[in-house]
Every structure is written in C-alpha cells, then in structure tokens.
C-alpha positions in Angstrom: -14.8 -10.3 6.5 -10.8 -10.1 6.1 -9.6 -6.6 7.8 -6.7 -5.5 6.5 -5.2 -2.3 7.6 -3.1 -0.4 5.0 0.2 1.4 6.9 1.9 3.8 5.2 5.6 4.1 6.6 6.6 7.6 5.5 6.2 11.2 6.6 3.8 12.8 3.8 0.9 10.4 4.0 -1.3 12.1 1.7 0.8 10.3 -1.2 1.0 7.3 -0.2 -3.1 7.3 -0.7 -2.9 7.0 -4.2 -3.0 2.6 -4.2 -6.1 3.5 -2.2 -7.3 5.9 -4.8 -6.2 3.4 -7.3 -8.2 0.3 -6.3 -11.7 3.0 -5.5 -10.9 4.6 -9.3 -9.8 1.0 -11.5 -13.9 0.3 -11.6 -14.9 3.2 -13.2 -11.5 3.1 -15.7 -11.9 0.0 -16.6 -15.6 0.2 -18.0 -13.8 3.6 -20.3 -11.3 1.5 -21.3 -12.7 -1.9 -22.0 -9.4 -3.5 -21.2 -9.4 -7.0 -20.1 -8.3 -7.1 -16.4 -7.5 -10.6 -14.3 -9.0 -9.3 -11.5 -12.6 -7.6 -10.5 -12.8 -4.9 -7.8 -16.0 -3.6 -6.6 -15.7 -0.4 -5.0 -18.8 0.5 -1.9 -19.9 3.8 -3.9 -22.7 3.9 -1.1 -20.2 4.6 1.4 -19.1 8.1 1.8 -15.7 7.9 1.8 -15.6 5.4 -1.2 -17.8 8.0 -2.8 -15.3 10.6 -1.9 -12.4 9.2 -2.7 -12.9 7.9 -6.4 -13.2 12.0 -7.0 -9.9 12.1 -5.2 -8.2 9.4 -7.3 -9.7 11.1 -10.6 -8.3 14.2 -9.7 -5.1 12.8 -8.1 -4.2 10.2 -10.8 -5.1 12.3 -13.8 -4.6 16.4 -13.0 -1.5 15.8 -10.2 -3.5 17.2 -7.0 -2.6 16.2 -3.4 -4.6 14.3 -1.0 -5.3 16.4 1.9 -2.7 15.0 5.2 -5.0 12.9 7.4 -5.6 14.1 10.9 -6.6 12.2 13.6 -8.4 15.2 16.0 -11.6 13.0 16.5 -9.9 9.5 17.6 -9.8 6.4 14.9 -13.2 5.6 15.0 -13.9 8.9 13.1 -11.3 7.9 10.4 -12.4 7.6 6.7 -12.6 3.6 6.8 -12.9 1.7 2.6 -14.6 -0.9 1.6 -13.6 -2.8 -1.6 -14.5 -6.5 -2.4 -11.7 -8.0 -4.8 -12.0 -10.9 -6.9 -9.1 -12.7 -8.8 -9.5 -14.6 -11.8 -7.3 -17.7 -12.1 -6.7 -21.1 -14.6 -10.4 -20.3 -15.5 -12.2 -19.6 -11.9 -12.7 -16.8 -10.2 -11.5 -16.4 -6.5 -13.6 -15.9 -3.3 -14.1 -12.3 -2.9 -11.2 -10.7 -0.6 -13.5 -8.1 1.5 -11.0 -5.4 2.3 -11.6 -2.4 4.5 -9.0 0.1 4.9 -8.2 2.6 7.4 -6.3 5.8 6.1 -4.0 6.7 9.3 -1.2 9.5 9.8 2.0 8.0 9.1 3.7 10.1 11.8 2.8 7.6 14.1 6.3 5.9 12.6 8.6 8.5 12.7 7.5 9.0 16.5 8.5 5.6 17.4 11.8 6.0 15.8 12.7 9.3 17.6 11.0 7.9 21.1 8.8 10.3 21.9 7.8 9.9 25.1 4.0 10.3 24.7 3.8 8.7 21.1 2.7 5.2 22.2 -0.5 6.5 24.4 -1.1 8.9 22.1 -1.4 6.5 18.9 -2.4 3.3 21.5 -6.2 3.2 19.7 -5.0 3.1 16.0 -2.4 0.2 17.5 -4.8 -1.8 19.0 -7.0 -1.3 15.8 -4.4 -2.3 13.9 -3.3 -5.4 16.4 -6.6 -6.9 17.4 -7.0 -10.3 16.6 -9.7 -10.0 13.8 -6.9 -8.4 11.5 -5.7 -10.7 9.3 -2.7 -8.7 7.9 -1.0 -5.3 7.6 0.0 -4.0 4.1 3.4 -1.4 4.8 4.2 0.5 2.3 7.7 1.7 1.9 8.3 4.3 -0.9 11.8 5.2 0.2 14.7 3.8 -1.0 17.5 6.1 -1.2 20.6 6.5 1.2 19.5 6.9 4.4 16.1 5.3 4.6 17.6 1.9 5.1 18.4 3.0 9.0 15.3 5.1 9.4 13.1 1.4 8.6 15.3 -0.5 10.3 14.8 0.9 13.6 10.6 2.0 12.8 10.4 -2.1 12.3 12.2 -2.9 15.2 9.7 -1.3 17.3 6.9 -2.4 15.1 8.1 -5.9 15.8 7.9 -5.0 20.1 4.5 -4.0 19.5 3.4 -7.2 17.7 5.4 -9.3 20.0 3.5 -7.2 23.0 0.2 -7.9 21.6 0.7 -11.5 21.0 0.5 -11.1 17.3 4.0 -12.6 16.1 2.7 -15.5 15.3 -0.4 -15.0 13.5 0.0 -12.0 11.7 1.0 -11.8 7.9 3.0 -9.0 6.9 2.8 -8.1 3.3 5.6 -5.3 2.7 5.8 -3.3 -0.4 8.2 -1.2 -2.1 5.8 1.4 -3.9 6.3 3.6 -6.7 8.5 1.5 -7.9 7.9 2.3 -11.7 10.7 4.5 -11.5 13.5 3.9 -13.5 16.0 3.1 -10.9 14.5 0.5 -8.9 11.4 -1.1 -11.9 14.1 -3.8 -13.3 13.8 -5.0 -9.4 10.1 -5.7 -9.5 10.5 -9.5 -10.4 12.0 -10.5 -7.3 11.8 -7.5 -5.0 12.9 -9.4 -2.0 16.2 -10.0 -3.5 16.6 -7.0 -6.0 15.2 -4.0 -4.4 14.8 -5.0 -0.4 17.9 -6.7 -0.2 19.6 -4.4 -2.5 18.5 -1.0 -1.2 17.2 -2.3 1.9 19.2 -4.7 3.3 18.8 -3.7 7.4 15.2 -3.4 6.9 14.6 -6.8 5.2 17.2 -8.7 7.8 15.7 -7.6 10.8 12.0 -8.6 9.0 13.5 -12.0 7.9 14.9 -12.8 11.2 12.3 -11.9 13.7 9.4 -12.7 11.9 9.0 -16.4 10.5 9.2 -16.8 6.9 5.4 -17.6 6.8 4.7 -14.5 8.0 6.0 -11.8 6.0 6.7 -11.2 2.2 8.0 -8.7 -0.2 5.9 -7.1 -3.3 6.2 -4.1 -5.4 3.8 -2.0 -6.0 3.4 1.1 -8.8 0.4 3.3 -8.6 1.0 4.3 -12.4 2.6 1.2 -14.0 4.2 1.7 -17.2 2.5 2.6 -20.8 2.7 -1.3 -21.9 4.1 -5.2 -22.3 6.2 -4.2 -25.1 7.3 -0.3 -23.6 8.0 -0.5 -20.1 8.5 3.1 -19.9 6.8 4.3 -16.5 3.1 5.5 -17.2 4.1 8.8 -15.3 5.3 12.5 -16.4 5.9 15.6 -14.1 3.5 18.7 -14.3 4.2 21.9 -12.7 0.7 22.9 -10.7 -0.1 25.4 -8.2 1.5 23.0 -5.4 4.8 22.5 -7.1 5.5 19.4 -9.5 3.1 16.9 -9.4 2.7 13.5 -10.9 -0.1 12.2 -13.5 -0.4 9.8 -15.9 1.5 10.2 -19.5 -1.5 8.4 -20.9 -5.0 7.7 -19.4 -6.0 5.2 -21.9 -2.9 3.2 -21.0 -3.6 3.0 -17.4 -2.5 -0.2 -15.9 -1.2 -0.1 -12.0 1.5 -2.7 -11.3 1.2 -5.4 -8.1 -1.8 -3.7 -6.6 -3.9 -7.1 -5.9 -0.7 -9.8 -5.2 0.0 -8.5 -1.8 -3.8 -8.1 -1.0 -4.2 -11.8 -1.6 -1.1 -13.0 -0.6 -2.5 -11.5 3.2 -5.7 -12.9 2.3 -5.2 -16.6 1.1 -1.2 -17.3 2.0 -0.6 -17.8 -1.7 1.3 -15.9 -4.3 -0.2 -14.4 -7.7 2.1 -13.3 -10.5 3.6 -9.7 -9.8 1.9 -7.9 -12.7 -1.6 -8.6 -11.3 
C-alpha cells in the first residue's frame, strides 16, 4: 500500500478538508450524475471515518457548512485516518489502483515551526515521524494562500520542513507534490496550466526557490488543485457562489449537476507512479 499523508499548510484546517471530502463524495456524485469520468475512486464506506465524512462533504460541498478544526488531544494514532483506492484510465487501460490513506492533522503544526516555539517540535514529533517514516511514499502540501504576505510566511515553514526531512534522512527519497488549492478563483485559474511557472513563481516566488534548490528536481512538483472546478469546457466560470449561513459566508457549488473538481488525482499519481497526468484530471 502507497501512504500518502495529505498536509495542509494553513491556519484554519477545517477548509482545507474539502479535496478530502471531495475524493470520499465524487463516488456517490458521479453515479447521480452519470458523467463520464477518466478516473475511478472507490471510497472504504466500511470505515468510519470514510462513512463520516462523505456526510461531511455533502453537507460541506453543497449547503456551505464547516468542517469541525481537528484536534489532536488523543495522540495521532486516534486521528480519523481515509482510505480511498484510485484508478486512472489512460490510452485505453486502466491504471494500478493507487491505495491512499490519509491522515487529517492540525495545520498549526506549521505556523509553530515558523514562529519557533520552543516546545512545538516534541510536541508534534509523533505526527512527524508519521509523516517521515520510510513507508511514506509522498506528502501532498497544500497551499491555499497566495496573497501579499504568504510568500515569506511559506518560505520560512518550508525551510524548516526541509531540516526535518534532511534530519530524518528523507531528502532523497521523498516526493513532494505541492499544490496551489482553490485555485478556481478568478485571479489565479488562467495560472492552472503551468502552475510552476504561472502561479508559484508568480505569487510565490521564495517559496518555489527554496523548494527548487534544496530538493532535487525529481523530487518535488507543482499542481493546482480546485475543490469546485468551474461549471464547464466551454464556461470556465468557477463552479462556486457565496451564501450567507449561520457561520458567516460560506461557499457551495453554483450548480450540483455541474460538479467537476479540477487536478484532484494528477498530484496523487504523480506521488504514486513519478509520472505526470493532464491537469484537468
């Protein structure tokens, strides 16, 4: 089994569950829908917290509601751990299955490396050695921010991300598959053909030099990633509109039917198999 370890870079973790949400819902979608998909994804329904979170994701995706912030008060091993088994359809085959399991983990951890809290390294040093041991093929980082300001913030959280593969031997045999998400926003979506160049290097030029130069080439690449995609080929308007809820303005999709997430699967088997799929996979 590959075990890849999805880390969400940001402060408010609870969003950044929604390409989880979106891999454990597309199953069920996609047998409402009857749309034609390149790829198959199997979500473990007998697992509890598969089962649990495709109610999430229906809730979350359609009506706007939050995912509840992970806590960690029972150590990693009582974490909500996801099973999904992927299959990619190509030139008339059909891939090996990528077996993926996910952890869901606080992504505090990151902003307590950054500021150098004293205790921050014991205190997160099980999820790192989860996330390090040498059965983990790759990590998945998302990165949802782009505006001013974030560029520094990454830089320095990768930096000492870097230290702590170099410390645990993993520079060399660790893929890192790093993602801009939500990037069907208007600003940054004319970016998603070549993110490396046209949304890392644009808006994140620090971040992607530091990754370039101190990991080799082999090892890391650059994806984007939209949860909601846009309505279609032929209107690439993003699939997304603002409600006003109980917890403030939330997103949902503009139409269900329409549902198509952007890039989901191309970094998943990039960390998988080495190789490239095309973005809109």
């Amino acid at each position: 089994m590959i075990c890849l370890i999805l880390v969400s870079i940001i402060t408010q973790c609870q969003t950044e569950m929604l390409p989880l949400a979106a891999l454990a819902y597309w199953p069920e979608s996609r047998l409402k829908s009857k749309h034609k998909s390149t790829f198959v994804i199997e979500s473990n329904d007998g697992l509890e917290a598969n089962a649990k979170i495709v109610e999430k994701a229906k809730e979350r995706i359609l009506e706007g509601s939050s995912f509840e912030p992970t806590t960690v008060a029972g150590g990693v091993d009582d974490l909500a751990s996801y099973m999904f088994s992927i299959k990619v359809k190509r030139f008339l085959r059909t891939s090996a299955p990528i077996n993926l399991v996910a952890v869901d983990y606080p992504g505090e951890i990151f902003n307590e490396l950054v500021t150098g809290e004293v205790n921050s390294i014991h205190k997160h040093e099980e999820f790192i050695e989860k996330c390090l041991r040498k059965d983990v093929k790759g990590l998945l980082v998302l990165l949802p921010a782009w505006e001013k300001g974030s560029d520094s913030f990454y830089e320095q959280m990768i930096r000492k991300f870097i230290g702590l593969l170099d410390s645990h031997g993993r520079m060399d045999d660790l893929r890192l598959a790093v993602a801009m998400s939500k990037c069907e926003r208007g600003e940054i979506w004319s970016g998603r053909l070549d993110p490396e160049q046209d949304l890392f290097k644009m808006h994140l030029p620090q971040t992607t030099t530091v990754l370039r130069n101190k990991i080799s080439k082999k090892n890391v690449e650059f994806f984007a990633i939209s949860t909601f995609g846009v309505l279609s080929r032929n209107d690439p308007r993003p699939n997304r509109e603002d409600q006003i809820g109980q917890e403030g303005v939330n997103s949902v999709l503009r139409e269900t039917e329409a549902w198509r997430p952007y890039g989901m699967i191309a970094p998943l088997y990039w960390l998988s198999t080495g190789e490239r799929l095309n973005a809109d996979v």
